[in-house]
ROVEX-279549 format. One record per residue (C-alpha): x negated, y negated, z negated; residue in three letters. Coordinates in steps of 0.5 Angstrom, whole numbers, plus 500, padded with zeros to 3 digits. Layout:
% ROVEX-279549
XYZALA;...
% end
This chain:
% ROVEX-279549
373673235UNK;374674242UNK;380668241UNK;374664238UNK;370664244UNK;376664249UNK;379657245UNK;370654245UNK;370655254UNK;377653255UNK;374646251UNK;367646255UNK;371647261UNK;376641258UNK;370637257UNK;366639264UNK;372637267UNK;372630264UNK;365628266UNK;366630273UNK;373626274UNK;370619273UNK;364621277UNK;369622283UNK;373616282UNK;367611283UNK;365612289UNK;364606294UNK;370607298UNK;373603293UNK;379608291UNK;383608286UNK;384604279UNK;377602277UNK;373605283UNK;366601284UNK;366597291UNK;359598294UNK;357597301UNK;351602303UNK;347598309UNK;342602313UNK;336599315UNK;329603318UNK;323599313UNK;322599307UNK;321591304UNK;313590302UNK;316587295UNK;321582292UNK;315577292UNK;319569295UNK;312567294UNK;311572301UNK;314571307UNK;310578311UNK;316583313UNK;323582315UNK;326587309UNK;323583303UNK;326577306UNK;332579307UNK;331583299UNK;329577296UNK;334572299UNK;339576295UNK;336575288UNK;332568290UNK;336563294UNK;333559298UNK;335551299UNK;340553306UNK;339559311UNK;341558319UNK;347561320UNK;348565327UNK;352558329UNK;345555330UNK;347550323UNK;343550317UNK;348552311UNK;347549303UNK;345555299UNK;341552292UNK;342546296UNK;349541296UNK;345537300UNK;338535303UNK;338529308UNK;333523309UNK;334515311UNK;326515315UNK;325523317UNK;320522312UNK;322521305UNK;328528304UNK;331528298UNK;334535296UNK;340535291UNK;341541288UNK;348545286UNK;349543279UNK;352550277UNK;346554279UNK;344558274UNK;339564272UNK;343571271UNK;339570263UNK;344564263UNK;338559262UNK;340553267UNK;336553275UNK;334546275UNK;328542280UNK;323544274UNK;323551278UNK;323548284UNK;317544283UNK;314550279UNK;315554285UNK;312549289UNK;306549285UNK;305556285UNK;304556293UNK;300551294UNK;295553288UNK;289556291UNK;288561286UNK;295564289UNK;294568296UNK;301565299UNK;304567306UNK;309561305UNK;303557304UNK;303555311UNK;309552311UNK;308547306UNK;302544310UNK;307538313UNK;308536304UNK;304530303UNK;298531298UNK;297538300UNK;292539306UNK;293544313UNK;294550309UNK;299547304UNK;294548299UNK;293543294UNK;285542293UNK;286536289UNK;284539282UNK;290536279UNK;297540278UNK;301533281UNK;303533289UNK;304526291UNK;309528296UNK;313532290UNK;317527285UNK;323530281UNK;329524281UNK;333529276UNK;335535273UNK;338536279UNK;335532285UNK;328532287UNK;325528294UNK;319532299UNK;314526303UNK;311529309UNK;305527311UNK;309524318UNK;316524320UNK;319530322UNK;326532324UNK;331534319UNK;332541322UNK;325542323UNK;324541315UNK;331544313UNK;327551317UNK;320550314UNK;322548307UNK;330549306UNK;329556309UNK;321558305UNK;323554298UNK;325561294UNK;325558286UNK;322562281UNK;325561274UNK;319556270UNK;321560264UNK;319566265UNK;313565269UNK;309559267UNK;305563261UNK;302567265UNK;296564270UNK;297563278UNK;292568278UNK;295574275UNK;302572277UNK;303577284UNK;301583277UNK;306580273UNK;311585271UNK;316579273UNK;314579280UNK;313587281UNK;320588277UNK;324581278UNK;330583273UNK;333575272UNK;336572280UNK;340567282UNK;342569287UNK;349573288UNK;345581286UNK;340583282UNK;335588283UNK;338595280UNK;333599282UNK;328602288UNK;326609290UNK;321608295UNK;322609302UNK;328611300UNK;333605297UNK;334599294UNK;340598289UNK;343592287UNK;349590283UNK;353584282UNK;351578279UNK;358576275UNK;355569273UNK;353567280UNK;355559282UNK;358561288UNK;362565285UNK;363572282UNK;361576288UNK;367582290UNK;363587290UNK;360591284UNK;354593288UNK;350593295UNK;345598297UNK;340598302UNK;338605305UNK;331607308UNK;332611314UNK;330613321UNK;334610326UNK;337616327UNK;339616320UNK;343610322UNK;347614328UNK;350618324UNK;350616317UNK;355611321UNK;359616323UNK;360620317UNK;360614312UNK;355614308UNK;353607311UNK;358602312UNK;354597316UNK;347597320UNK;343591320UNK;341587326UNK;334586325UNK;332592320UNK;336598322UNK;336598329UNK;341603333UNK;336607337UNK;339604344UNK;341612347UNK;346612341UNK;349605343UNK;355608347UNK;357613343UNK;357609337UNK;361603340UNK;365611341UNK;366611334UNK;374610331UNK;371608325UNK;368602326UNK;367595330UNK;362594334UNK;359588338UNK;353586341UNK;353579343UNK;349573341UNK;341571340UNK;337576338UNK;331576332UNK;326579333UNK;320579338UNK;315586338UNK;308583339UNK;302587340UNK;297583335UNK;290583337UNK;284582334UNK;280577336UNK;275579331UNK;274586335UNK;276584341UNK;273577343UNK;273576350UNK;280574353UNK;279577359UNK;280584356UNK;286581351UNK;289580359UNK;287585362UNK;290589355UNK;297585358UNK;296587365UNK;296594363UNK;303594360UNK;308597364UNK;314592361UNK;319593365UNK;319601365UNK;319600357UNK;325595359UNK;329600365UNK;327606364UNK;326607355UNK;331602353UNK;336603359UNK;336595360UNK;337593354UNK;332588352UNK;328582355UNK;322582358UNK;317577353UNK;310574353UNK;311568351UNK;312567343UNK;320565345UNK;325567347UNK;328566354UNK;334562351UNK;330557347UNK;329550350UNK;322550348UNK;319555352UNK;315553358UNK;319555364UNK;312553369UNK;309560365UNK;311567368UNK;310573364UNK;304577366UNK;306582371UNK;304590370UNK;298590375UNK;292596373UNK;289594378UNK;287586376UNK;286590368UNK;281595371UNK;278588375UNK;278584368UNK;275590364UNK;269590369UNK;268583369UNK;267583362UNK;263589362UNK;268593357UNK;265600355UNK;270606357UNK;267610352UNK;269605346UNK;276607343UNK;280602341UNK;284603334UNK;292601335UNK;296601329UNK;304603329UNK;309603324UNK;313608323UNK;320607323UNK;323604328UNK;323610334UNK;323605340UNK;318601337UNK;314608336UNK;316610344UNK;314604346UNK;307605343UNK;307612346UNK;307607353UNK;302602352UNK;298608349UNK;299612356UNK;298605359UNK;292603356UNK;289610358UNK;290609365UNK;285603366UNK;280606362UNK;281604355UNK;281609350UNK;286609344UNK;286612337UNK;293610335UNK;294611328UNK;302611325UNK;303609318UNK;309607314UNK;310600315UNK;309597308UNK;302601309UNK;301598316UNK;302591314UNK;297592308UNK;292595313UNK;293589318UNK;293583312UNK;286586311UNK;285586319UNK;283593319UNK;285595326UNK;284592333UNK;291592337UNK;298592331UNK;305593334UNK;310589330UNK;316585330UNK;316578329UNK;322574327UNK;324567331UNK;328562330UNK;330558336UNK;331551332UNK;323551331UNK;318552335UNK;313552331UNK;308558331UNK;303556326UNK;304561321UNK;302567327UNK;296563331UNK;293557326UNK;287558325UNK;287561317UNK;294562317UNK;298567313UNK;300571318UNK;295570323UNK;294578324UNK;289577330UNK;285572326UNK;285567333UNK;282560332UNK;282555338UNK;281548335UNK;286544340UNK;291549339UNK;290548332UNK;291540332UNK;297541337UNK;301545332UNK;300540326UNK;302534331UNK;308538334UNK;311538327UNK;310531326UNK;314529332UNK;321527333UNK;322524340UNK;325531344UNK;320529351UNK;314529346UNK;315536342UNK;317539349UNK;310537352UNK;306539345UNK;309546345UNK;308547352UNK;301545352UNK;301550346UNK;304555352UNK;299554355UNK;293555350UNK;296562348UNK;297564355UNK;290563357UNK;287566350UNK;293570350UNK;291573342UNK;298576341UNK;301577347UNK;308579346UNK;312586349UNK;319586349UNK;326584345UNK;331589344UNK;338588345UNK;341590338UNK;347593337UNK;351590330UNK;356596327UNK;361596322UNK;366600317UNK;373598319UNK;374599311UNK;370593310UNK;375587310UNK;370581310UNK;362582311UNK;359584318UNK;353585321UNK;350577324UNK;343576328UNK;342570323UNK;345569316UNK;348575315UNK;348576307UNK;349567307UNK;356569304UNK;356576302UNK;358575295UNK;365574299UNK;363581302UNK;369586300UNK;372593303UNK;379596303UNK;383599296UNK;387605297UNK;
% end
C-alpha cells in the first residue's frame, strides 16, 4: 500500500513538474526553443477605448492604431508614411485620390476594400453618431462645418469609390497635401463594413464589436484588458505588411514611478514618449541603467493645456488673469529641473506657424489680482480644477497652479480622478478649469478640433465667430504667405479671449531594453513599423 502511494506522488510530482516547465519557458525574454517573443510597454493612462471613430486620448489612438490602420502616420522624419494606403496624391489639391494596398485583409480573412472606408466614412459623419473625428471631415465636399452630412441622403458628393481598391476625396476648396494626409490620411480608421453594417449608426458605439473589436487589420489583435491594469495584444499572422516578429505586445498601466523601475528590473522593455513619461528626477539614473539605451532628442508631442470653461468662466479678463497667476517658469526650473518648455500658445516653439510677435503671458499676481477686480470676481466663489491622475508631474504642477491661483484670491476645489473618468467628466463640461495633455502635430496648424465652435474636443466649450471663419479658410489655403497670416491672426483671437491657455511641454526621456533588437521609443510614428519589431534569442 505504502509502494502505492509513494508510485501516485512521485507521478503527481512528474506531473507538476511538466505544467511548470513550459510556463517558464515562455517568457518574454524570448529564450529558448519555442519561447514567446513579447515586448511589454509601459505607459501612465489607460486608453478611453478601442473606438476609431474617437479621437479624445493619446492611449486609445495609439490602442487603436494597432488593430485599424490608418491611410499613412507621420513619422519623426516629419514625412507622412503609407500605411492602409500605397498612395494618396492628387493633380489640383482638390480632387485626392487614394489607392488602397491590395493585400490588405481583415484578421477573419474577408478582404479590406474602399467599401470599408466609405463605410466608415459614413459612419462619422452621420449625425445620429457623436464622433470626435467629425471635425476633421468638415474639409469633405458635401459635408457641412462639422463634418457631418445633413443631406438626408447616405451619398456624400465628395466620396466617390473608382475600385475595390482606389477611392477619390473632393474638398470643399484646395488644400495641401500634407495638410489632407494629417486631417484625413491620419483620422480615417476603416471599420470592417461586414461586421458592423446590420447594426444601426445609432447603436454602433454599444456594439459588442466596438466594445471588443475581435477582427483587426492591423499588425495585433486585442488579446484582452484589465482596466487600469494592461492591454493584451497578440500577433496578427495574416497582416499585409507581413507576419509581425513578435507574438505579442503589452501595454502596461502604471505610475510613473512604476515605469522607473520596471525598466530596470525588466519588466518593461520600453517606455512610451508621450504615454509614460519617466518622472524627470528619475532621468539620470536611468540614462545610469547598463541595460538600457536612452535618448532624449527630437520635437516633443504633447502640450499640457489648462482648458477653461467658458461657460462657468465667461469674462476673458478672469481666463487672463487665471494665466498671470501661474508661475510657469517655477514649474520649469524649479519642478522639472529645465526640462521643459514654457507654452501659451497652442504651438510649440519649433513650429513655423507660431506668431513670434505674441510673448507668453509672464507670472505677474499682481496684474491677475488687478484683473480679478476689474471684473468684480467673487473670492468666496470656488472654482472646480479637474486633474487626471496618472501622470505625477502633471498632478505637481497642479499642486502649483492650485497654490498659484490661491494666492490671488482664487479659491479652488481641485478634484483628482483617473483619467478615463476626468475625460468623460470634462466631454460633459463638467468642471471650470481641466489640465491635460494635448497632442501636436508641427506639419498642421490647424486647431479646430480644440477651439471651433462645437468641435469635438472643444472642452472649454469657446465660441468666437472670426475665429471660427478663420479656421475654416486656413484649411483651404495653399500659398505658405496666406496660411501664415490666418493663423496668426488665429494667435491673436486666442491670446485676447485665451479659452485654453497652454501651460508647459515636458522634455521626455525615451528608454529602451538592449535586449530589443529592432523597436524604439519615437515622439511621432513610433508603432508605423512595429510588426518588425524584435528582441534577442538566448
Amino acid at each position: 500500500m505504502k509502494k502505492f502511494i509513494k508510485s501516485k506522488i512521485l507521478i503527481l510530482f512528474i506531473c507538476i513538474v511538466a505544467l511548470i516547465l513550459p510556463g517558464c519557458g515562455s517568457s518574454s525574454t524570448s529564450s529558448g526553443e519555442g519561447a514567446k517573443k513579447v515586448i511589454n510597454v509601459g505607459m501612465m493612462n489607460a486608453p478611453s477605448g478601442f473606438n476609431p471613430l474617437e479621437w479624445t486620448d493619446i492611449a486609445q489612438e495609439v490602442n487603436c492604431g494597432l488593430l485599424f490602420q490608418a491611410l499613412v502616420e507621420l513619422d519623426d522624419d516629419m514625412k507622412y508614411k503609407p500605411m492602409l494606403a500605397d498612395s494618396i496624391t492628387t493633380d489640383d489639391n482638390k480632387t485626392f485620390t487614394i489607392k488602397l494596398n491590395s493585400k490588405a485583409k481583415w484578421s477573419d480573412g474577408k478582404p479590406v476594400t474602399v467599401d470599408d472606408e466609405i463605410y466608415t466614412i459614413g459612419l462619422i459623419s452621420d449625425p445620429k453618431v457623436p464622433s470626435t473625428v467629425a471635425s476633421n471631415f468638415n474639409i469633405v465636399e458635401g459635408l457641412n462645418d462639422s463634418g457631418k452630412n445633413t443631406t438626408g441622403s447616405t451619398d456624400i458628393s465628395g466620396i466617390k469609390k473608382i475600385d475595390d481598391h482606389t477611392m477619390s476625396i473632393t474638398t470643399k476648396a484646395p488644400m495641401e497635401l500634407t495638410l489632407f494626409e494629417d486631417t484625413i490620411g491620419t483620422k480615417l480608421k476603416a471599420l470592417p463594413k461586414h461586421i458592423l453594417e446590420s447594426t444601426s449608426p445609432d447603436k454602433i458605439y454599444e456594439s459588442s464589436f466596438i466594445q471588443n473589436p475581435n477582427v483587426s487589420n492591423g499588425p495585433f489583435k486585442l488579446e484582452k484588458y484589465v482596466k487600469d491594469q494592461y492591454v493584451q495584444f497578440v500577433a496578427n499572422k495574416d497582416y499585409f505588411k507581413g507576419t509581425p516578429k513578435l507574438d505579442g505586445l503589452i501595454f502596461k498601466i502604471m505610475p510613473g514611478a512604476n515605469i522607473t523601475a520596471q525598466l530596470q528590473s525588466g519588466e518593461i522593455d520600453m517606455n512610451d514618449p508621450q504615454l509614460g513619461q519617466i518622472p524627470f528626477e528619475d532621468n539620470e539614473k536611468v540614462k545610469a541603467m547598463s541595460n538600457l539605451n536612452t535618448d532624449s532628442s527630437g520635437i516633443q508631442g504633447t502640450i499640457q493645456t489648462l482648458m477653461i470653461n467658458t461657460k462657468t468662466i465667461p469674462d476673458s479678463k478672469i481666463r487672463k488673469a487665471i494665466s498671470y497667476a501661474i508661475n510657469r517658469d517655477m514649474i520649469i526650473n524649479s519642478l522639472l529641473k529645465g526640462q521643459g518648455q514654457v507654452i501659451e500658445l497652442p504651438y510649440l516653439k519649433e513650429s513655423k506657424f507660431i506668431n513670434k510677435n505674441l510673448k507668453p503671458t509672464p507670472y505677474d499676481p499682481e496684474k491677475a489680482k488687478e484683473l480679478l477686480k476689474e471684473a468684480g470676481w467673487d473670492s468666496n466663489k470656488a472654482v472646480n480644477f479637474d486633474i487626471p491622475t496618472g501622470n505625477k508631474v502633471r498632478e505637481q504642477v497642479a499642486d502649483i497652479i492650485t497654490q498659484n491661483l490661491e494666492s490671488v484670491g482664487i479659491k479652488v476645489n481641485p478634484q483628482k480622478y483617473d483619467f478615463v473618468t476626468s475625460l468623460a467628466t470634462a466631454k460633459k463640461h463638467n468642471f471650470d478649469i481641466y489640465l491635460v495633455g494635448i497632442p501636436v502635430y508641427p506639419m498642421n496648424p490647424d486647431i479646430s478640433s480644440i477651439l471651433k465652435t462645437g468641435f469635438g474636443l472643444n472642452l472649454s466649450q469657446y465660441s468666437n465667430a472670426e475665429m471660427d471663419s478663420l479656421l475654416t479658410s486656413g484649411l483651404n489655403q495653399i500659398d505658405p504667405a496666406q496660411v501664415k497670416a490666418t493663423y496668426d491672426r488665429v494667435q491673436e483671437i486666442f491670446a485676447q479671449d485665451l479659452p485654453c491657455p497652454s501651460i508647459y511641454v515636458q522634455n521626455q526621456l525615451r528608454a529602451v531594453n538592449k535586449r530589443v533588437t529592432y523597436g524604439k521609443p519615437k515622439n511621432y510614428g513610433m508603432f508605423i513599423d512595429v510588426y518588425k519589431w524584435d528582441v534577442q534569442s538566448k
